[in-house]
C-alpha positions as CSV (number, residue, x, y, z in Angstrom):
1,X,0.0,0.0,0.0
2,X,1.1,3.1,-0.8
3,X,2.1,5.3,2.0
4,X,1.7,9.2,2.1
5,X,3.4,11.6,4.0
6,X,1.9,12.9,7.4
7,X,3.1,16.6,8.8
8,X,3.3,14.8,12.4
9,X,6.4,12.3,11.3
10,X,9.0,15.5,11.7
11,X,7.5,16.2,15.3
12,X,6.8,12.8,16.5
13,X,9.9,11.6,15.4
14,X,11.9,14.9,16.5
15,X,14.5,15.1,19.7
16,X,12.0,17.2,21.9
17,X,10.0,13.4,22.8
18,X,13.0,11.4,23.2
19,X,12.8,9.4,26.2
20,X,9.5,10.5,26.5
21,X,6.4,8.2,26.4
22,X,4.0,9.3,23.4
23,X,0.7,9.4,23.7
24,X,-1.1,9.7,20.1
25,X,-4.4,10.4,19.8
26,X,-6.7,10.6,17.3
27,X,-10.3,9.9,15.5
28,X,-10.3,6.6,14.4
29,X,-9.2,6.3,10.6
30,X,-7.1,9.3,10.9
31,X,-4.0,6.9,10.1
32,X,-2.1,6.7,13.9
33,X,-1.4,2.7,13.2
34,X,0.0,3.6,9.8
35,X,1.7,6.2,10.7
36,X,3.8,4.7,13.8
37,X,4.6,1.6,11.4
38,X,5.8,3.9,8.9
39,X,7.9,5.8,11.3
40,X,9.8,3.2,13.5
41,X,11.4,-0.1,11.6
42,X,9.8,-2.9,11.7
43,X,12.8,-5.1,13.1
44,X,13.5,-3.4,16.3
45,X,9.4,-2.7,16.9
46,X,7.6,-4.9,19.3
47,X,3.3,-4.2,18.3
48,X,0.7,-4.8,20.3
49,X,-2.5,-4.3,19.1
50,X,-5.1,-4.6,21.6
51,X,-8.0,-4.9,19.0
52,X,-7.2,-8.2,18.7
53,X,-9.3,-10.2,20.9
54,X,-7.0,-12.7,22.6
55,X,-4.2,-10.0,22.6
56,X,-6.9,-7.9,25.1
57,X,-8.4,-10.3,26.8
58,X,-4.9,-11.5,28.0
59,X,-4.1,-8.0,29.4
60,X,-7.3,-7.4,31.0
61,X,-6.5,-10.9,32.9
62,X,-3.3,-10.1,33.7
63,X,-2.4,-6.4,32.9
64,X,1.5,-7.6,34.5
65,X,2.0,-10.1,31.2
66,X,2.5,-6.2,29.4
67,X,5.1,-5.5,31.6
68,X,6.8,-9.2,31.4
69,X,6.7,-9.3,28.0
70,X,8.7,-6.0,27.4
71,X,11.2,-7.0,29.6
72,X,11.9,-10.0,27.8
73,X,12.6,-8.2,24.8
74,X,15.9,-8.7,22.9
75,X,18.1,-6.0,23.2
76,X,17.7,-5.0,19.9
77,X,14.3,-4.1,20.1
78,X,14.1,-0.2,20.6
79,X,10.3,0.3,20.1
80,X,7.1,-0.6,21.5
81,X,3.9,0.5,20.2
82,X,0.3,-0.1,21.9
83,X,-2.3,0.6,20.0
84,X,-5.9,1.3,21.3
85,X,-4.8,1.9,24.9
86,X,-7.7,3.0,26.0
87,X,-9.2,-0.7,25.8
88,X,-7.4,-2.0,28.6
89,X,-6.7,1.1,30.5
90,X,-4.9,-0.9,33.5
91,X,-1.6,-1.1,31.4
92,X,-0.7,2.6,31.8
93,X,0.6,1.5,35.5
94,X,2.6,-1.2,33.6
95,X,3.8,1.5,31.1
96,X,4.9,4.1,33.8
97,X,6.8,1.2,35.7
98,X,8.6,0.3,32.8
99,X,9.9,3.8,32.4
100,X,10.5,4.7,35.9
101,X,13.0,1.7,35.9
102,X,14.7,2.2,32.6
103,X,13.9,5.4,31.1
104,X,16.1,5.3,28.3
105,X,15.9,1.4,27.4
106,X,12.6,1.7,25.4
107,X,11.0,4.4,23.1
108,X,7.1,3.9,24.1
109,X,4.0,4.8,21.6
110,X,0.5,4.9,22.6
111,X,-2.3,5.1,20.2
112,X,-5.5,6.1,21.7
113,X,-9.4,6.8,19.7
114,X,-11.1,7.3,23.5
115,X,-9.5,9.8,26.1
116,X,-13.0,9.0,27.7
117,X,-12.4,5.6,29.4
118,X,-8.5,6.4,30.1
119,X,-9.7,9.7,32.8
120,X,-12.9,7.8,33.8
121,X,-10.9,4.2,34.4
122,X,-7.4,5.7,35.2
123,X,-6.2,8.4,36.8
124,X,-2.9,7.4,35.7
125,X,-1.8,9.4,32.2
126,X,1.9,9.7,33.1
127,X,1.9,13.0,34.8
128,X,5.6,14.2,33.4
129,X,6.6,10.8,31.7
130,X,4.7,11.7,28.2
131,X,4.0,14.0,25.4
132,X,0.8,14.1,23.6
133,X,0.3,14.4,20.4
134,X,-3.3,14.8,18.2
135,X,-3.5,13.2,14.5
136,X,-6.4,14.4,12.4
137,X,-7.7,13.6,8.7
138,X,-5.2,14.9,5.9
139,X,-4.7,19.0,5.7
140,X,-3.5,21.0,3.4
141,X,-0.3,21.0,4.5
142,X,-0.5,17.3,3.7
143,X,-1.1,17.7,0.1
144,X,0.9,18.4,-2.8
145,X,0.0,21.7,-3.5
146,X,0.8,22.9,-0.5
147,X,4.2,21.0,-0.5
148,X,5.3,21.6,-3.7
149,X,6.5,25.1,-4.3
150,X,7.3,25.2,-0.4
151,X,4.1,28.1,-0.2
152,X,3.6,29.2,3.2
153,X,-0.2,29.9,4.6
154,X,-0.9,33.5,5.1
155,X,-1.9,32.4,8.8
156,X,1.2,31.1,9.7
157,X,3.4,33.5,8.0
158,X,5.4,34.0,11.3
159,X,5.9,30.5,12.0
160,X,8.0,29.9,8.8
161,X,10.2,27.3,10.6
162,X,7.2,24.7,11.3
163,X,6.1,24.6,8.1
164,X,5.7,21.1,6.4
165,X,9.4,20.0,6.2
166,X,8.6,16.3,6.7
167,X,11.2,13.5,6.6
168,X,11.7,11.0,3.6
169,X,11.4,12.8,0.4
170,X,10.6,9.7,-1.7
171,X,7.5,9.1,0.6
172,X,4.5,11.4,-1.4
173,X,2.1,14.2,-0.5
174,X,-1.3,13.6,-0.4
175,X,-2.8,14.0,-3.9
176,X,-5.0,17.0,-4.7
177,X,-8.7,16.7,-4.9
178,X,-11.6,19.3,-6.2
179,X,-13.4,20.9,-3.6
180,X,-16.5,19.5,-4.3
181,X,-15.1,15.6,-3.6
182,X,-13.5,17.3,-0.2
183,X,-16.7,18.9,0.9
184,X,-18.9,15.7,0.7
185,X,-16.8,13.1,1.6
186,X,-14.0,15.0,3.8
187,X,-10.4,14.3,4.6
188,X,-10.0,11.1,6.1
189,X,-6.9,9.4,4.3
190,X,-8.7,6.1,3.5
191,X,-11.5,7.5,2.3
192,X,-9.6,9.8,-0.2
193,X,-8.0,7.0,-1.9
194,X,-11.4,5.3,-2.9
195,X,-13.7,6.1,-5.7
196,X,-16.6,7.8,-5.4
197,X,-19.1,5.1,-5.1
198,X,-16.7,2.8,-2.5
199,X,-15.8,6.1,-0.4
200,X,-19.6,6.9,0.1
201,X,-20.5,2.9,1.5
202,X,-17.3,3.7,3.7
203,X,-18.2,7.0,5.7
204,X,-21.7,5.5,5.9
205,X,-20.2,2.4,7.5
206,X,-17.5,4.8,9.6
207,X,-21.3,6.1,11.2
208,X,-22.8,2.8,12.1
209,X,-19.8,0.9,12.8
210,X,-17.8,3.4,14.7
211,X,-20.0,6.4,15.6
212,X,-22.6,3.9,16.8
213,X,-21.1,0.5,17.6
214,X,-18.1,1.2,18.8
215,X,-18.9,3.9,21.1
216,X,-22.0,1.3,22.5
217,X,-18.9,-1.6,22.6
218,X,-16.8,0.8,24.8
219,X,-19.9,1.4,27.2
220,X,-19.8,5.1,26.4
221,X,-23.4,5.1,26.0
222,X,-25.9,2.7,27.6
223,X,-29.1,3.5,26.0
224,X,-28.2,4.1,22.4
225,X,-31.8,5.4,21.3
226,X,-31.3,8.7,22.2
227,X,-27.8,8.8,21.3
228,X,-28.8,7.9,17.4
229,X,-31.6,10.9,17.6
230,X,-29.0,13.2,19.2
231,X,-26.1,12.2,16.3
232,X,-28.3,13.0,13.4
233,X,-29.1,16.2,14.8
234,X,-25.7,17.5,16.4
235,X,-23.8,16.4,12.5
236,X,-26.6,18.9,11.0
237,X,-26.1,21.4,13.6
238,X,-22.4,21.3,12.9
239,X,-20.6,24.4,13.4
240,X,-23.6,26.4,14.6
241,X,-23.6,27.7,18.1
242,X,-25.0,24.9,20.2
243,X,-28.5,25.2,21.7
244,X,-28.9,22.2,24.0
245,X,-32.8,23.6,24.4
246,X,-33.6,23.8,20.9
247,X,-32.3,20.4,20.6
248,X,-34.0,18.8,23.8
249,X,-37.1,20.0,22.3
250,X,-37.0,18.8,18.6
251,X,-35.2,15.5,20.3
252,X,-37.4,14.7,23.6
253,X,-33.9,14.3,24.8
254,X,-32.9,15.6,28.4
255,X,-30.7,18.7,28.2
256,X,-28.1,17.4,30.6
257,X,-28.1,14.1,28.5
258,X,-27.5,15.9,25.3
259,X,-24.4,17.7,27.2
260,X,-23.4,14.0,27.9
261,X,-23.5,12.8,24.9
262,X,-21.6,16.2,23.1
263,X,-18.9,15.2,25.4
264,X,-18.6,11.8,24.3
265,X,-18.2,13.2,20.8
266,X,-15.3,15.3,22.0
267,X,-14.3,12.6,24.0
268,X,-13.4,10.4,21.1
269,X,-12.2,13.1,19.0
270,X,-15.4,13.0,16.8
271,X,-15.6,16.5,17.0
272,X,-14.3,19.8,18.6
273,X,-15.5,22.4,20.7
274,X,-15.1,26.3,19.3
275,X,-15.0,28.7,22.0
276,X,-16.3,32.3,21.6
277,X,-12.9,34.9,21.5
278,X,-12.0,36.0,24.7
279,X,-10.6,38.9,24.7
280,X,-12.1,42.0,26.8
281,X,-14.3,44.0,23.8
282,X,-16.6,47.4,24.1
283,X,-19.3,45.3,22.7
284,X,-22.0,42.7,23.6
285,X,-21.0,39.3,22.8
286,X,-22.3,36.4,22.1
287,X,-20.5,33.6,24.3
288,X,-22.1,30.0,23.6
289,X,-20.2,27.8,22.0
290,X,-20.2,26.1,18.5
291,X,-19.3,22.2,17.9
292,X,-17.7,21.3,15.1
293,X,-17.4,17.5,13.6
294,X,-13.2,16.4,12.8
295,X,-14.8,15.4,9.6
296,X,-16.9,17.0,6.9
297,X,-17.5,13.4,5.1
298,X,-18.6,11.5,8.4
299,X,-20.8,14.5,9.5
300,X,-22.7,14.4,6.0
301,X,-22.8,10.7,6.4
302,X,-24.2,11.3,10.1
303,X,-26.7,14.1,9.1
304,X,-27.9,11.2,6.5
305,X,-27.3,13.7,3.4
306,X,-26.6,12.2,0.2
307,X,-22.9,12.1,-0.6
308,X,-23.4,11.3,-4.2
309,X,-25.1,14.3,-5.7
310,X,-23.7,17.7,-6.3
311,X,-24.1,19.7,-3.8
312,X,-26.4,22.7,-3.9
313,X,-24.7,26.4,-3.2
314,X,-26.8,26.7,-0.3
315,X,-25.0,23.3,0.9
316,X,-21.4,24.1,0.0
317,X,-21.2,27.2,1.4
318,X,-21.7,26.0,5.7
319,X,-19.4,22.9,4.5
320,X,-16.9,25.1,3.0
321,X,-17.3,27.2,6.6
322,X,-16.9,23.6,8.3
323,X,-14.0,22.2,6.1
324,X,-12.1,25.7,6.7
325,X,-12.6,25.6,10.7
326,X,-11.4,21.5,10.5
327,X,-8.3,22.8,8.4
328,X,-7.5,25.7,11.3
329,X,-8.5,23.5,14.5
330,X,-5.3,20.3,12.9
331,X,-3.3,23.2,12.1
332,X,-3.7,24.6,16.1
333,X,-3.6,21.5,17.3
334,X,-0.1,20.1,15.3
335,X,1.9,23.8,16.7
336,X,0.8,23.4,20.5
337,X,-0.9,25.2,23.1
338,X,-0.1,28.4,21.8
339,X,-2.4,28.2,19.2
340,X,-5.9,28.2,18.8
341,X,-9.1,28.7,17.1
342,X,-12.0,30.5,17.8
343,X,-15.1,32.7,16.6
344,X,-16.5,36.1,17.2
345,X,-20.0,37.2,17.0
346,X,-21.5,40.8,18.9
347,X,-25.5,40.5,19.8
348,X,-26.1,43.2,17.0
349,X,-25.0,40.7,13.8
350,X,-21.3,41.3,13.1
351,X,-19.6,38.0,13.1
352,X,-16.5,36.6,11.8
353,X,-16.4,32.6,11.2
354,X,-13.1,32.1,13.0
355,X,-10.5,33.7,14.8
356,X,-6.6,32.1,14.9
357,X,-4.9,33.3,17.9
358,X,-1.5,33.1,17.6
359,X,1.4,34.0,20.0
360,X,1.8,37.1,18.3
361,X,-1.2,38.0,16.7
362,X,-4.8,37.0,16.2
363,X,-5.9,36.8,12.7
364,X,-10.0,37.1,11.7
365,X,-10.9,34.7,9.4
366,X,-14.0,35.1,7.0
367,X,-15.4,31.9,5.1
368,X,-17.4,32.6,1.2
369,X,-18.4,30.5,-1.1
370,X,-17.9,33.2,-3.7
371,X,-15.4,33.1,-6.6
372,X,-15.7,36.7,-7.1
373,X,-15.1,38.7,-3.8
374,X,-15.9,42.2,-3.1
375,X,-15.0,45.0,-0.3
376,X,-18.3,44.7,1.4
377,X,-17.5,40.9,2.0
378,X,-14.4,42.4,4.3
379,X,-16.6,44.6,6.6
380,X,-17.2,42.4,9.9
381,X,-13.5,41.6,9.4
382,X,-12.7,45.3,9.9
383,X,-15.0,45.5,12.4
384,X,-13.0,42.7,14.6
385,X,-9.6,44.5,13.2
386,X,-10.9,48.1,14.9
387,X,-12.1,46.4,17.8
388,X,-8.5,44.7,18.5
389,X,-6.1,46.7,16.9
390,X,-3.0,45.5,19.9
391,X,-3.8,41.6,18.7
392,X,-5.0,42.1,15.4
393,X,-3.4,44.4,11.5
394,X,-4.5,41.8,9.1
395,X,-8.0,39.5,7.9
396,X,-8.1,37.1,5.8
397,X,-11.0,36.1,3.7
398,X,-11.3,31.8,2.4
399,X,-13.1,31.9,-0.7
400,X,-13.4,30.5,-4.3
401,X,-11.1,33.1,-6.1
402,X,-8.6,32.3,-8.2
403,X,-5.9,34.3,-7.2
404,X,-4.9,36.4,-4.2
405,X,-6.9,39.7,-4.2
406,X,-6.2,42.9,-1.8
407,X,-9.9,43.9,-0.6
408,X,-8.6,46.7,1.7
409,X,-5.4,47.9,3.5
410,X,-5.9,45.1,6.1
411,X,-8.1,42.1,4.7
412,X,-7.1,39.8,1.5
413,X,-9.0,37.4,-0.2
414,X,-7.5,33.9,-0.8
415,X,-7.8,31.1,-2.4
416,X,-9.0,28.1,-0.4
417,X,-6.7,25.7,-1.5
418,X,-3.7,28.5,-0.4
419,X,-5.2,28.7,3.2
């Protein structure tokens, strides 16, 4: 199989972890298991893949067998790789003994898809011991356009170092794909490698097998009724402020249920929470939050949309918003803690889609569907620009144009695929 290039090799790989247990999370199908076989050689890299049935079972038995069965290791094996920790939670005590007594005999990866049952089951996530690390569905900076030409985002223009200088230049980027394909059936890597047809029967079976079964296998969810209502309505709701009211009503679900189950979502790394900007402002805000799926493909797959037919402008332009606020929230999430991504809206209608706040500035970001963008499309992005002039000299406008295009002194319109 044909392996392509992930930005996270050069930081998982890099000198900062060393000695370090790492901790990779992730939706499931994002690529972790691929990615760690990729990265660490196969001769000197002991697997253990607790999806396998007897493989688990014989942990959750005797979680000690983990810990004997490292130690009787040949020297030559460096690596160890767990993947799906979360399923026997119990070996993160093994883990943490192994490198209090050698520290520097073993590199240790740990996949997770659930940071759910690890805090609920645990309270054990190697306090000082690990680095974690998030792996989404393929970005931009995955792809060849991005790569080739070595063009660097107009958002992370001050972070020219971290751009996507990835190891092994025979492996390839990510192949380009139209925005239409992208904004039905998303970014996760399988599912971009497959024809139309086969990707659509995939992100419907990501929903029932994964979204649904998986999350009632890990005992996430007892009654999964009102967790099937809830999904359908929270993957059409995507990237809307969240009304838990509006949706108790329309679902007959309990508002502190509906909480519940959000949470789940975000536990599993189904989807993200977007905070409202913080910053101190002269005028009203609006505070609640918006939830956003990882995935454009599997939320049109949950919202039961059909991921065959060309979409309609008044579908392409929220996904566009969506697929633009996925992009941002992989980007954050790849440069650390320092980064971020939120929105703005006042109580009087001026809104912008998304706010990246950097360590040295905080950019507005608007989201169009046009191809053919105009001043007036820049004016809530002046608004936030006048409003923060310490964190904020520049907007940036995601739209359908072909080229660069100054609007005004402080907000440009770009390309999508230049984001």
């Amino acid at each position: 199989m044909l392996y392509y290039r992930r930005y996270l090799e050069t930081v998982l790989a890099g000198a900062v972890s060393r000695n370090k247990v790492r901790l990779l999370f992730g939706a499931r199908q994002t690529g972790k298991t691929e990615l760690l076989r990729h990265l660490l050689p196969e001769e000197d890299t002991r697997f253990y893949n607790l999806q396998d049935v007897e493989e688990r079972r014989r942990f959750e038995a005797d979680p000690g067998a983990f810990g004997r069965s490292v130690r009787a290791l040949p020297r030559s094996f460096r690596n160890v790789i767990v993947d799906e920790i979360q399923k026997v939670p119990a070996l993160l005590d093994e883990v943490q003994a192994l490198y209090d007594a050698q520290p520097r005999r073993w590199q240790i990866y740990l996949t997770g898809s659930s940071a759910r049952k690890l805090r609920v089951r645990s309270s054990n996530l190697l306090p000082g011991r690990s680095h974690v690390y998030h792996l989404y569905p393929v970005s931009l900076w995955e792809t060849g356009r991005t790569n080739a030409g070595g063009r660097i985002s107009p958002v992370i223009r001050a972070r020219k170092s971290r751009r996507t200088d990835l190891p092994e230049p025979g492996a390839p980027s990510f192949p380009e794909q139209d925005l239409s394909r992208i904004l039905r059936l998303g970014c996760l890597p399988g599912v971009r490698g497959e024809r139309a047809a086969a990707a659509h029967m995939t992100l419907q079976s990501y929903v029932s097998n994964y979204l649904e079964e998986e999350i009632r296998r890990e005992s996430l969810i007892r009654d999964m009724g009102p967790f099937l209502v809830f999904l359908r309505l929270a993957a059409i709701e995507s990237g809307r402020p969240v009304n838990v009211s509006k949706l108790s009503q329309e679902s007959g679900v309990p508002a502190s249920t509906l909480k519940n189950f959000y949470q789940v979502l975000a536990d599993t790394f189904s989807g993200y929470w977007i905070a409202a900007y913080g910053r101190p402002s002269r005028k009203r805000l609006l505070t609640t939050p918006r939830f956003l799926f990882f995935d454009v493909g599997v939320r049109n797959a949950a919202a039961g949309l059909s991921l065959e037919s060309r979409l309609s402008e008044a579908e392409a332009g929220p996904l566009l918003e969506q697929f633009v606020g996925q992009e941002l929230v992989a980007r954050a999430g790849y440069l650390g803690r320092t980064h971020r991504v939120s929105f703005w809206r006042t109580s009087y209608g001026a809104e912008v889609d998304y706010v990246w706040e950097g360590p040295r500035e905080d950019i507005p970001i608007e989201v169009k569907w046009t191809a053919r963008p105009r001043p007036t499309d820049a004016r809530h992005l002046e608004t936030f620009l006048d409003e923060f002039p310490d964190r904020s000299r520049r907007g940036i406008l995601v739209c359908r144009c072909d080229r660069p295009e100054q609007l005004t002194d402080r907000v440009q319109a770009i390309p999508w695929q230049e984001l």
